[in-house]
N, C-alpha and C positions, 0 to 999 in steps of 0.2 A: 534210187532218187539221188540228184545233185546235191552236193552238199555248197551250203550258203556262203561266199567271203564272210571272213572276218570283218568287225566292223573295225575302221584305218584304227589307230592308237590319237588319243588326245594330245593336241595340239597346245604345250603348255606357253607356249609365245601366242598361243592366242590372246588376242583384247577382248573380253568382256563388255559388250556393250552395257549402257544402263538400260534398263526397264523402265519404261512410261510411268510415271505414278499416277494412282489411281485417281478419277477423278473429285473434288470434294464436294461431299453432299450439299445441296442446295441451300443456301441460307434463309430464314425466316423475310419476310420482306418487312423493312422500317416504315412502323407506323409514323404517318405524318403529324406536325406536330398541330395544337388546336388551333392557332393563328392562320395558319396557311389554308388559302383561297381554297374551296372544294370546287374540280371542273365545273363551271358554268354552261347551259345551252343559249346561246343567242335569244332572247323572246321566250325562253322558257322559263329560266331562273334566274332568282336574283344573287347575285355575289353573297358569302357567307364563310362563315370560319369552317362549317363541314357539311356534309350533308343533312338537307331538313332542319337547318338554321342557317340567315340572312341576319343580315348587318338593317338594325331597325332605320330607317330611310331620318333626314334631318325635317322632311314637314311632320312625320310620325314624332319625333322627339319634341319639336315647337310646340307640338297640341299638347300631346302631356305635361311638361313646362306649363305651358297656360294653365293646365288644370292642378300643377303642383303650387305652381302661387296665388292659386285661391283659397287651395286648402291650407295654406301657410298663413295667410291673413286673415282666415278661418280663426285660425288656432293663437294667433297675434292679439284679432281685436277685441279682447275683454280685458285684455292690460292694456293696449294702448291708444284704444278710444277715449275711454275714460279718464284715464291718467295723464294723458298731453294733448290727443285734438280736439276734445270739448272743452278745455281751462284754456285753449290758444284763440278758439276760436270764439269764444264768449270775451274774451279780455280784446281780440278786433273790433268787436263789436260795440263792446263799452267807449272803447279808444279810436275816435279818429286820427288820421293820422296829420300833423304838424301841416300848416300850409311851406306848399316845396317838396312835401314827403311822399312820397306812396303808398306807402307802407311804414303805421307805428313799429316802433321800437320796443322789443320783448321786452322785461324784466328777466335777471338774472335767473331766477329761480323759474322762469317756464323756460326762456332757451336753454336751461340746461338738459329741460324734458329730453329733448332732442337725444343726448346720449343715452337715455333710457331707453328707447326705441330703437338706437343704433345696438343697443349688447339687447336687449330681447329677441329684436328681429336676426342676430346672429347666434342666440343660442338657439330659437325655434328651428331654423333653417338648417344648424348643425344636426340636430338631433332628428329633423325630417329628413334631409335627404343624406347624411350618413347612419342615422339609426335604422331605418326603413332598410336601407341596401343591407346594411349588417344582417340583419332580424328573418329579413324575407326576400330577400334579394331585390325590390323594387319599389320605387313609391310606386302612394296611388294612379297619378298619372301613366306612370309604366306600364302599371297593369292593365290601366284603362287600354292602352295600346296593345297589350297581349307583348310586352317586351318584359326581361328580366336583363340585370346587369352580373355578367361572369368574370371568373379569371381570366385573363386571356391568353394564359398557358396550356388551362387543360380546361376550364369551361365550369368550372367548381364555384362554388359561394363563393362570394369577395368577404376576406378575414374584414375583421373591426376594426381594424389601424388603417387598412388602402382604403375602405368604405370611408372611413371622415378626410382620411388627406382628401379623396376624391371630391368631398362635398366643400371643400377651401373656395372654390369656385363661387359656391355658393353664401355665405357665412363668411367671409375673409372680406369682402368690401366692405360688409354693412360695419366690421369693426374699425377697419383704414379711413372707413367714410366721417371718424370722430375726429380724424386730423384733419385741421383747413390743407388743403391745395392738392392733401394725398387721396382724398375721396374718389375725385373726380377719374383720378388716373387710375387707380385702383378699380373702378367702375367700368373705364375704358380697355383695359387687359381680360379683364372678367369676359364683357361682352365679346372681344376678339375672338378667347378660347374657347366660348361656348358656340362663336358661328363656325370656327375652324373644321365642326364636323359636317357642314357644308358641302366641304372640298374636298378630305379627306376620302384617303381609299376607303379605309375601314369602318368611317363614320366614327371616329373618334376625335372629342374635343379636349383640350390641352389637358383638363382635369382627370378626363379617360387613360392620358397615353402615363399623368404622375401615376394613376393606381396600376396599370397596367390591366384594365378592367376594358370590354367592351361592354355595348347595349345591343341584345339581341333578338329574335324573335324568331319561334321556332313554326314553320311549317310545313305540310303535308308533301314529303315528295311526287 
């Protein structure tokens, strides 16, 4: 049998290539965060912060609105029927008013009712529509719509502190409205921010985007 060359001698002026490194395991893929739009189908879905939740529509929020300030005036009028529009309206009644005049002239002591009305109708409003968010995530209107109000980080309860700034909206004129001339404007920003969610992508009005809170409603995909 032949016997085999030797294999040549190493070649110490050889170069060393490098070696490919291996390649790195796949990474986890990043969850998106709760704000961002979940894909939408044309005519199938409505826009939403993720799946199987939509951004609750502005005539869905107008009707609950209507139904939260009945409940509000609900809760209002056993302090301020009694206490300023029966003694206003009984004292028109006694008092016509001056020829030239339109309208008699209050007495100190009823127009000052007026501020009575202004801090009840802005603690009731504080304590409904930030207590309610706080408590249970939703007034009754809300619910009546099948919506609740989130973080709009990760979709969690709104804490006690964004839940009342958020209700300022609400409660914050009826307090400005004891100042002459500040009322009116304070009424007129109010109303802005709350039609803002209108237009808005996300359906968020101006008091929404202070808590950083949307209004949602969760359905069936």
């Amino acid at each position: 049998m032949s016997e085999q060359p030797p294999p040549p001698p190493p070649d110490d002026n050889r170069l060393e290539l490098p070696q490919p490194a291996s390649p790195a395991p796949p990474a986890y893929p990043v969850q998106s965060a709760y704000p961002v739009a979940a894909p939408v189908l044309p005519g199938l879905q409505r826009p939403g912060p993720a799946p199987g939740v939509v951004y609750l529509g502005f005539g869905a929020r107008l009707l609950g609105y209507i139904i939260d300030v009945i409940a509000v005036f609900i809760v209002e009028a056993p302090f301020t029927v009694p206490l300023v529009y029966v003694p206003i309206a009984q004292y028109y009644r006694d008092h016509p008013p001056p020829t030239g005049q339109t309208i008699a002239t209050l007495p100190a002591d009823l127009s000052n009712r007026f501020l009575v009305v202004g801090l009840i109708g802005a603690l009731v409003s504080a304590l409904y529509f930030g207590g309610l968010v706080a408590w249970r995530g939703r007034t009754l209107g809300q619910q009546a719509m099948g919506a609740e109000v989130v973080r709009a980080e990760d979709g969690g309860r709104l804490p006690a502190g964004r839940a009342f700034a958020r209700a300022v909206i609400f409660w914050g004129p009826g307090v400005l409205g004891l100042i002459p001339a500040v009322g009116s404007i304070a009424g007129l920003i109010a109303l802005i921010g709350l039609l803002s969610a209108a237009w808005d992508q996300r359906k968020q009005g101006w008091h929404d985007k202070l808590a950083r809170s949307l209004v949602v409603k969760r359905v069936p995909l």
